[in-house]
VEXLUM-285724 format. One record per residue (C-alpha): residue in one letter; chain; x, y, z. Coordinates in nm, 2 decimals. Layout:
(r 'A', 'A', (X, Y, Z))
...
//
This chain:
(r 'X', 'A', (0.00, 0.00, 0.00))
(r 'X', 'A', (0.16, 0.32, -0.13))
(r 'X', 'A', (0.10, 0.66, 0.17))
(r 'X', 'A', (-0.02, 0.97, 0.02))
(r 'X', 'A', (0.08, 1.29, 0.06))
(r 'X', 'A', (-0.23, 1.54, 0.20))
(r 'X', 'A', (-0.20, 1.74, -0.05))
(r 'X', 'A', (-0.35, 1.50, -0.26))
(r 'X', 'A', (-0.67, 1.54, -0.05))
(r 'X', 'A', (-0.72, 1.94, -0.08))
(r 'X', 'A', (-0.98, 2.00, -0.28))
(r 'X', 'A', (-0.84, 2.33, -0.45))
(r 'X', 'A', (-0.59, 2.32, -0.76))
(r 'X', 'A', (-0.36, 2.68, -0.63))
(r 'X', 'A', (-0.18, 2.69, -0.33))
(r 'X', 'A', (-0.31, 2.97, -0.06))
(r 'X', 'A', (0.05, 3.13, -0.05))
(r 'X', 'A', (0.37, 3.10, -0.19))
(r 'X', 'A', (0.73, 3.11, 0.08))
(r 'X', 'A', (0.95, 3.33, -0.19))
(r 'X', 'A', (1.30, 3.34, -0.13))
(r 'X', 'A', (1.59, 3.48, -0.31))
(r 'X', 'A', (1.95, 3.61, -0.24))
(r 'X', 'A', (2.21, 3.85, -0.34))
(r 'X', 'A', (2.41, 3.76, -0.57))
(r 'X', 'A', (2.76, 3.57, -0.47))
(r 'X', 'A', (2.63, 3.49, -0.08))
(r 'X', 'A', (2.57, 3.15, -0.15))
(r 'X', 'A', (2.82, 2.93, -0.36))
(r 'X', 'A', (2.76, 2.58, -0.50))
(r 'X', 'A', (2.98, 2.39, -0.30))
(r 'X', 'A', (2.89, 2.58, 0.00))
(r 'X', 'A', (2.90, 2.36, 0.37))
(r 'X', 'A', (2.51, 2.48, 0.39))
(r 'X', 'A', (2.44, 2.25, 0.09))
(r 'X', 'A', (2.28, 2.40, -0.24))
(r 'X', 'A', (2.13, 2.28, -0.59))
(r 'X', 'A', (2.23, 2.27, -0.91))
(r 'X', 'A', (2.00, 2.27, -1.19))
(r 'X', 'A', (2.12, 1.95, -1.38))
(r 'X', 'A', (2.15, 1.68, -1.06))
(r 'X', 'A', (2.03, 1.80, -0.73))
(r 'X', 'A', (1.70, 2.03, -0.86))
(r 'X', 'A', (1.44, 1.73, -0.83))
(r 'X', 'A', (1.20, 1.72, -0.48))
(r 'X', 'A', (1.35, 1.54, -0.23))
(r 'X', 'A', (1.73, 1.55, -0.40))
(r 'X', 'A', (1.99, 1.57, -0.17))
(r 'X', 'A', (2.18, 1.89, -0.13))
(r 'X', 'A', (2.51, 1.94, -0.35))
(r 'X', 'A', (2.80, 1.80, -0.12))
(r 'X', 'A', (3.02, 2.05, 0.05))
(r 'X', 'A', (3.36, 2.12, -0.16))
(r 'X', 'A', (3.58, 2.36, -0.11))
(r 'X', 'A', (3.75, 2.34, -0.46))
(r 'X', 'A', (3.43, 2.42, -0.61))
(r 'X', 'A', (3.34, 2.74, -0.43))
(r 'X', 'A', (3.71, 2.87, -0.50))
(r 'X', 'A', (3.57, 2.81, -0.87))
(r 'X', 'A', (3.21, 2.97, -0.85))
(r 'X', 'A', (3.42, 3.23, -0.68))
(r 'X', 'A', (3.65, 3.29, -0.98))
(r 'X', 'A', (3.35, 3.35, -1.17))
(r 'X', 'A', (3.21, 3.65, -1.00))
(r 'X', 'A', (3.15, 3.90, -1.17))
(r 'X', 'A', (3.21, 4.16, -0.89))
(r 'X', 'A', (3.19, 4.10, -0.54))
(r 'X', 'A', (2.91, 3.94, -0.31))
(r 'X', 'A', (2.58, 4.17, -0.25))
(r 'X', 'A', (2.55, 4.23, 0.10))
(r 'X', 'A', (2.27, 4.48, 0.17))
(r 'X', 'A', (2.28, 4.79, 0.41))
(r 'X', 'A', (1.97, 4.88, 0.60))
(r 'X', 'A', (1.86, 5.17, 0.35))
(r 'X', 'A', (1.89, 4.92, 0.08))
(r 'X', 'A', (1.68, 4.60, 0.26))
(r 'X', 'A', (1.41, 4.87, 0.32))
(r 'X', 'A', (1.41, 5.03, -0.03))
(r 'X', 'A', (1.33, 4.65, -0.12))
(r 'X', 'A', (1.08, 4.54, 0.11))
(r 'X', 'A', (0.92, 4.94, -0.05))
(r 'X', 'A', (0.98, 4.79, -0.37))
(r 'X', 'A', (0.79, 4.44, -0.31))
(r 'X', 'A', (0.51, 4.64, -0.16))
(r 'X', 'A', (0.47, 4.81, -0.46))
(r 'X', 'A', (0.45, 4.48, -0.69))
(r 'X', 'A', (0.19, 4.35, -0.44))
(r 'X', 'A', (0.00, 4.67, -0.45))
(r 'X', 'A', (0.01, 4.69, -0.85))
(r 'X', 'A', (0.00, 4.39, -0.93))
(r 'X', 'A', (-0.30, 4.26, -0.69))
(r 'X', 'A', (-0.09, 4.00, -0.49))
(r 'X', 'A', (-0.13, 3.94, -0.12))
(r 'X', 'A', (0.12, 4.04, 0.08))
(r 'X', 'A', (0.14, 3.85, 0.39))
(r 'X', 'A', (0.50, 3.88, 0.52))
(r 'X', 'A', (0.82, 4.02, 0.37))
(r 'X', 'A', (1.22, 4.03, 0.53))
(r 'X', 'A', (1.48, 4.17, 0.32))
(r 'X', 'A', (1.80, 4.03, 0.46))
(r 'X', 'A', (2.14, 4.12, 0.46))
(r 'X', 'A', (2.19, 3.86, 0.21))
(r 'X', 'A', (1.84, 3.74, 0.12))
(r 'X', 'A', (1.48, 3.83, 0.09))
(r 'X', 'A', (1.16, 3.63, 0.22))
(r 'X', 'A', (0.82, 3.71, 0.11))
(r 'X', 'A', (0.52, 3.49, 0.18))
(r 'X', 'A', (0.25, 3.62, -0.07))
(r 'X', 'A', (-0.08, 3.52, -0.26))
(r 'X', 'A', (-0.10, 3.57, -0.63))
(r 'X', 'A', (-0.32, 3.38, -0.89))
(r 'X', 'A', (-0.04, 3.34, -1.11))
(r 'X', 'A', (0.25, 3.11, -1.06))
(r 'X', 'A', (0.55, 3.15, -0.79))
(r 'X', 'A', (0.83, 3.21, -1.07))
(r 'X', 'A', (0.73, 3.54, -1.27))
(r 'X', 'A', (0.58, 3.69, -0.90))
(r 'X', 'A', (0.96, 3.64, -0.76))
(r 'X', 'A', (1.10, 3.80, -1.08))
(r 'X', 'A', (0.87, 4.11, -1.06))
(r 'X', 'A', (1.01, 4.17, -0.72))
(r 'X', 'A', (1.37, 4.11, -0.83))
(r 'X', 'A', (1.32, 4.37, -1.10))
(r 'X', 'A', (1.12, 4.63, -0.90))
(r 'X', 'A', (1.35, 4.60, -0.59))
(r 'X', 'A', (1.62, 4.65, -0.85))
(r 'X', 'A', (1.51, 4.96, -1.05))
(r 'X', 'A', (1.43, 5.09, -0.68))
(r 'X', 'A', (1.81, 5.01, -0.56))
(r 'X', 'A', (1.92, 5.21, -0.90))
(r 'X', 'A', (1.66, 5.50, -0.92))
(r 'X', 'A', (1.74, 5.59, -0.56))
(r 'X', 'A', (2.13, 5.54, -0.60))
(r 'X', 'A', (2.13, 5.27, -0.35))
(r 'X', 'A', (2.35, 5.04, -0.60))
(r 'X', 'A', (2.53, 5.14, -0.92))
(r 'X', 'A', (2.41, 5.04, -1.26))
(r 'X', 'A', (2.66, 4.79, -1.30))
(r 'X', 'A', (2.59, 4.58, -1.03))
(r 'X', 'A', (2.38, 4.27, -1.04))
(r 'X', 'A', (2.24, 4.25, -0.72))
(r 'X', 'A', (2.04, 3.90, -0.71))
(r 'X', 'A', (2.14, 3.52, -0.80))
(r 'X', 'A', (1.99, 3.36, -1.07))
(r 'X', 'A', (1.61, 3.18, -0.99))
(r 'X', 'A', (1.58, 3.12, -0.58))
(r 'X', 'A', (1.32, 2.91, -0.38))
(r 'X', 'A', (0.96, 2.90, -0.44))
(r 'X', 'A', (0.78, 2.68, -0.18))
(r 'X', 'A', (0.39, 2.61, -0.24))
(r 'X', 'A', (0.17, 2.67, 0.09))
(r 'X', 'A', (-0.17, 2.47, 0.08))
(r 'X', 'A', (-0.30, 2.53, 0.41))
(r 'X', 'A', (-0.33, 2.78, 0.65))
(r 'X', 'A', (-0.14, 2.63, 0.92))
(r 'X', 'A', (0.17, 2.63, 0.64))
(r 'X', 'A', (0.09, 2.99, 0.56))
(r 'X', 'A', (0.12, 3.07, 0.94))
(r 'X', 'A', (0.40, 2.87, 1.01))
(r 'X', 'A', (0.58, 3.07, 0.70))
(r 'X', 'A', (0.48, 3.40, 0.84))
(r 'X', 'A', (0.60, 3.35, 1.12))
(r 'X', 'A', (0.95, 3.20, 1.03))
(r 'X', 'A', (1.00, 3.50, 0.77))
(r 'X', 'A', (0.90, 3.76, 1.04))
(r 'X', 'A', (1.07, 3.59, 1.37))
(r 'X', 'A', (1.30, 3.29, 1.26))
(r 'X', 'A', (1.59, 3.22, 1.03))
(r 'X', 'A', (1.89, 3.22, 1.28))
(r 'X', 'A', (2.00, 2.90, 1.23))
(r 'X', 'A', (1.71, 2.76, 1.09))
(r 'X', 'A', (1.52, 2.63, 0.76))
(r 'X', 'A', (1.15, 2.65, 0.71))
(r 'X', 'A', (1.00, 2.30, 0.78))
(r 'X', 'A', (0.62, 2.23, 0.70))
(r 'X', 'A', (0.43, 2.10, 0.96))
(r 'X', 'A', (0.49, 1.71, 0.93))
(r 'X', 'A', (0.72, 1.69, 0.68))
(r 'X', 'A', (1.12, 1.51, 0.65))
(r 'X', 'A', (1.42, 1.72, 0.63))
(r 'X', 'A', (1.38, 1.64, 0.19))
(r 'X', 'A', (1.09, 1.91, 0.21))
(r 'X', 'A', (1.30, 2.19, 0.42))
(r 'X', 'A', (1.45, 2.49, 0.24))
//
């Protein structure tokens, strides 16, 4: 007898919320001791995290195009403006956002899929970095894609609002339930 997931037992076909994470670019290196994904082996759910290896974040290091994005406070809160402003525009829910020194965290409702809402909010956040001289022209200030978790209940929506607006030291988001395959 095979288990199901309780997902498979919701009645609706769209998530309530979406757990939106991205990070500035050059914080987070494949290879990294905090374990990462790459898009050819380890981007499947429940893969394993990318091994730690030091050889390899010397490499992605290499590559940089300038240094690592770490954001000062007028910058996280020219972003966490920016999202608003997406949310407000655009019609999305905002439920909880955390620009990070080295990250961002939204938790948002929006009819449309997790991917294009994320890249809105990288390309608003980054016009509003640039129109208010916060960062120059040349810099690219996020990584490529991020994390995009689906939330199908309420109690996953609250558990994500509160871990964007109070947790993170130390610690992943972990649905109520769920193996460490499901944590991000």
């Amino acid at each position: 007898m095979t288990t199901r997931d309780y997902i498979e037992f919701q009645s609706r076909t769209t998530p309530l919320a979406y757990l939106i994470t991205f990070r500035t670019y050059g914080t987070w290196l494949h290879g990294d001791g905090r374990g990462s994904m790459d898009r050819r082996f380890h981007n499947r759910v429940g893969a394993p995290r990318m091994a730690q290896s030091p050889g390899l974040v010397r490499h992605e290091k290499e590559l940089l195009k300038h240094p690592p994005v770490i954001l000062n406070l007028a910058q996280r809160q020219a972003v966490e403006v920016a999202i608003t402003e997406v949310c407000t525009v655009r019609g999305y829910g905002l439920r909880a956002i955390n620009a990070r020194t080295n990250h961002i965290h939204v938790v948002v409702s929006a009819a449309n899929k997790p991917e294009p809402v994320m890249r809105s909010f990288k390309a608003y956040a980054t016009r509003k970095l640039r129109d208010t001289g916060l960062m120059a022209v040349e810099i690219e200030p996020w990584s490529r894609h991020g994390s995009t978790l689906y939330l199908w209940t309420e109690e996953e929506v609250e558990i994500a609002v509160q871990y964007v607006l109070f947790g993170q030291e130390g610690e992943r988001f972990e649905r109520p339930g769920k193996s460490d395959a499901n944590k991000t």
